[in-house]
Structure formats: structure tokens, C-alpha cells
N, C-alpha and C positions, 0 to 999 in steps of 0.2 A: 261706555262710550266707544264707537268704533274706532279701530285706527285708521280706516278710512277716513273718515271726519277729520281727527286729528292730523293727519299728514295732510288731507285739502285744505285745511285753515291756517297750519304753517305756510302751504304753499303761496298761500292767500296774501298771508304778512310779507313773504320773500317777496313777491313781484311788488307788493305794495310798496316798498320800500324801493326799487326803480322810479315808480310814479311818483312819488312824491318828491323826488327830485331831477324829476323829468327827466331821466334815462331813458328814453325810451329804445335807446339805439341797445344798450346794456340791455334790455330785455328781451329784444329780439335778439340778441347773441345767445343769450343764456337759453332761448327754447328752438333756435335753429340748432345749437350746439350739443343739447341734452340730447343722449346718448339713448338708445331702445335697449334693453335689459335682453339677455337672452332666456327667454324666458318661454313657455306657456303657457298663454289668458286663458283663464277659467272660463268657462261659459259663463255668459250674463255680466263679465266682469268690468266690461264697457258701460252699461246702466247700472251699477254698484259704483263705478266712479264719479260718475257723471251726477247723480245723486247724491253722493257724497259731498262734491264741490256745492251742488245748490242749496244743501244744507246748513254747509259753514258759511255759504253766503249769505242767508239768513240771522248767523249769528255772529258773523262777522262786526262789530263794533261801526263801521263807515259803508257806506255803498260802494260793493264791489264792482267795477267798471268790466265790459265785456272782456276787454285784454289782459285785465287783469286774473278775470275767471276761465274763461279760455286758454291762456298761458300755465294754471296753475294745473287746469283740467290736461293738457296734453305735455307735460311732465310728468303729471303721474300717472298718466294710462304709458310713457314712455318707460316709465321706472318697473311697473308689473308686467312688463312684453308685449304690449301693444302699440304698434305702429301707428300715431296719432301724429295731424298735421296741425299745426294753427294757421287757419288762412285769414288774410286781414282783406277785407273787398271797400268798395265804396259807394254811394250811389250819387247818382251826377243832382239828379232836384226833387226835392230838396238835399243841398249837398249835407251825407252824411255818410259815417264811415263806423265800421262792426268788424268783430271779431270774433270766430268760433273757429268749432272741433270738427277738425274731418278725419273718419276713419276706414279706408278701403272706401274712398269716393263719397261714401254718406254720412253728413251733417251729423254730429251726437250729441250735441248740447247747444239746440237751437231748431227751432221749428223745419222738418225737411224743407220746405220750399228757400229755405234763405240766401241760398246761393243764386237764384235767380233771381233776386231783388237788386245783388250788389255786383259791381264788377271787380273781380280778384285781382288784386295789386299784387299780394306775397302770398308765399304757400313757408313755412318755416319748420 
């Protein structure tokens, strides 16, 4: 089993455990606050995480909600030296609201076009 996997499916449980009792302000501290590792990303090490995450969300127990997998995805590209944003956007109609991974301006765990769909509320 990867430790990738492993450490995205913990990450998985930790933010889950904000949502489940509606912290949501706690979650947003804990990934605006999480710190970037001084480090060098590997090449490719961006779609080895991001894959990662989509995988323990697969096996994750409950359906993993976008903040929840996006929070967990730019923690740990934060934790191996990548500068990873969570941006939370909205869309006016029908009203609806997402969450993904920006890194150096471009979308990583979520269809390129999706910043153009929603309007950015937070960058974290």
C-alpha cells in the first residue's frame, strides 16, 4: 500500500472530523494555516498526490465531500513542498458552491475549466 494513499485517507478522516460537527471555520484555519515544508517536489509529485486523494476517496467508508478532499489534497501537496491553494468559489444559478486545488494558478484536482464556472470567495 502507498504511503501516499495512507497519509490521503488519514487526511481524509482529520478534516472529516471538522465536518461532522460542522467546524467548518476549524477547517479553514487548519488549511489556511498549514504550513509548506521546505522542501523539493519531485517531478510528477503533484498527480501522484492528487491521485492519491482520489483513490482513498474511493475507499473511503462515506462520500468524501469536495472540501473535504480538496483540504486534504493541499495539506499534503503542502507537507511534501508544494505550494498548494484551496480555493472555495460559488456559482450564483443554480446556487452552488466547490472546492479545489490550485497550484501556480492551475486547477489539480478538478477539471481545468472550473475556475470559470464559480466565483472565488477564498483562496486558503
Amino acid at each position: 500500500m502507498s504511503l501516499l494513499f495512507v497519509n490521503a485517507l488519514l487526511r481524509l478522516i482529520q478534516f472529516d472530523f471538522f465536518l461532522m460537527r460542522g467546524n467548518f471555520a476549524g477547517l479553514h484555519r487548519k488549511v489556511h494555516t498549514y504550513p509548506v515544508r521546505k522542501k523539493n517536489a519531485s517531478p510528477g509529485l503533484v498527480e501522484r498526490v492528487c491521485s492519491a486523494v482520489d483513490l482513498a476517496c474511493i475507499w473511503y467508508p462515506k462520500e468524501a465531500l469536495c472540501l473535504q478532499r480538496s483540504a486534504a489534497a493541499t495539506c499534503l501537496l503542502r507537507s511534501l513542498g508544494v505550494s498548494a491553494q484551496m480555493v472555495i468559489g460559488v456559482q450564483k444559478l443554480p446556487f452552488k458552491a466547490h472546492a479545489w486545488v490550485e497550484v501556480e494558478g492551475n486547477v489539480v484536482n478538478d477539471k481545468p475549466y472550473t475556475r470559470e464556472m464559480y466565483a472565488v470567495l477564498d483562496r486558503c
